[in-house]
N, C-alpha and C positions, 0 to 999 in steps of 0.2 A: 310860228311855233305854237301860238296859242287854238289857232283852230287845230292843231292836230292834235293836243291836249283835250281838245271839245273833241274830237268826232272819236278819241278810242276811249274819254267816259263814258260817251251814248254811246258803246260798242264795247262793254268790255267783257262779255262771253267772246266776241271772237280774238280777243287779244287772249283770254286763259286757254282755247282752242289753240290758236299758235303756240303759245308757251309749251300746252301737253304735248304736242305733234315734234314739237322741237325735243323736249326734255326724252319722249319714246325713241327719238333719232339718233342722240348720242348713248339714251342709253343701249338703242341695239348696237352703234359702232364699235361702245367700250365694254358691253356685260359687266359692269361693276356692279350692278344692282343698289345702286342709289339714283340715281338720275330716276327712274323708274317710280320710286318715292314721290315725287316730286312732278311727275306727269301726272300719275292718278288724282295727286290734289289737285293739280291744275284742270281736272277733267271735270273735279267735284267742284270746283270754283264756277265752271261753264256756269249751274243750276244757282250756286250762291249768290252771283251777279247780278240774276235777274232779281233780285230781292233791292228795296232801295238801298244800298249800304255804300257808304261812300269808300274812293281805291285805297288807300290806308290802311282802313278797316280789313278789308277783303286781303290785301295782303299781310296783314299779320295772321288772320284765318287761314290764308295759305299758307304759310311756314311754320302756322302750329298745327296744322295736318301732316304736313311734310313732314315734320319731326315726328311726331306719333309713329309713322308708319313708318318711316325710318330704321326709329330705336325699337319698336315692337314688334316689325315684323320681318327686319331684314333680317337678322341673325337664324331666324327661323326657315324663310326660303334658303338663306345661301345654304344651312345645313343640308337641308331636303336636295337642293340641285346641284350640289360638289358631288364631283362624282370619284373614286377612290383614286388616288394617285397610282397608277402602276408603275414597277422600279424598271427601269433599265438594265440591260446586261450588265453593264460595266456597274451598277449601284448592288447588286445579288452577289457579284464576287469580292469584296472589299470585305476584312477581314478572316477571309476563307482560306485555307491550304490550298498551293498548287504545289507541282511536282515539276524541275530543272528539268527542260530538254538540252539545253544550250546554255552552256555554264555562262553565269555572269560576274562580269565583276565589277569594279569603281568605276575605269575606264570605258568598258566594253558592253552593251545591251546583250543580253541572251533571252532567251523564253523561256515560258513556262507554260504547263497545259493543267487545264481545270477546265470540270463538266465538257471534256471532249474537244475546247476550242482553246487555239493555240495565242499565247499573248507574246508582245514584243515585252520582255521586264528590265528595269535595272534597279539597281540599290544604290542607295544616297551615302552609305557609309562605307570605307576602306574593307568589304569583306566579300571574300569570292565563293558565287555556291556554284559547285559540278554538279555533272549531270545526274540525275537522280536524286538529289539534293530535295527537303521538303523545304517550303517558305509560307509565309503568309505577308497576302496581298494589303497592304499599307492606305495605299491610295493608287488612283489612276489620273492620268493627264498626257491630254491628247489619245494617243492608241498605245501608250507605254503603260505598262504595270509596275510601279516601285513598291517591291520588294524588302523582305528582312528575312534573315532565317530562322527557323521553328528549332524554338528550343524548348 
């Protein structure tokens, strides 16, 4: 245990090389954009190594890199590279009026139609709307639309 202790002090650019190669690996398999942090110090550790500094040292240098880059510049990439959420269908009609094709009632699912496409709906409460009936959409779950009526 001790020679492997000796041979990765007299080596230890290639052990912050493994670390950055490592930390770039999970950070492409997660995108969290920290692991990423933490490769780059490990990349700037490669050149600090070669300096006499003993491993202790070098690794508090590494995690005060890390944290630097971290707090200062992650907030600023994820900004830049989040890219808009676009809504789903079923997120654009939620709280909108649709119009009763298929009366619904407590027991029974009917439809409704909005922007052209027809929903399966029912309502949670004791009240029955007929055809032609206006309502506004609640919530959605699954491919049901529950329903209230527009008063």
């Amino acid at each position: 245990m001790e020679n492997l202790f000796s041979f990765l002090g007299s080596h230890l650019q290639w052990v912050w090389l493994a670390i950055a190669i490592l930390c770039l690996i999970i950070e492409g398999l997660t995108l969290s954009l920290t692991t990423l942090w933490f490769g780059i110090s490990a990349f700037i550790m490669i050149f600090i190594s070669l300096a006499p500094i003993s491993f202790p040292v070098q690794l508090l240098i590494f995690f005060i890199i890390s944290l630097i880059l971290l707090f200062s510049t992650r907030p600023f990439v994820k900004k830049k590279l989040s890219l808009k959420r676009i809504k789903t269908n079923y997120e654009t009609v939620l709280g909108k009026t649709a119009i009763v094709v298929k009366d619904i009632s407590q027991f029974d699912k009917g439809k409704i139609k909005i922007n052209g496409m027809e929903w399966t709906a029912a309502v949670n409460d004791a009240v029955t709307l007929k055809k032609d009936d206006k309502c506004v959409i609640e919530k959605i779950e699954g491919v049901t639309a529950y329903v209230r009526p527009l008063v």
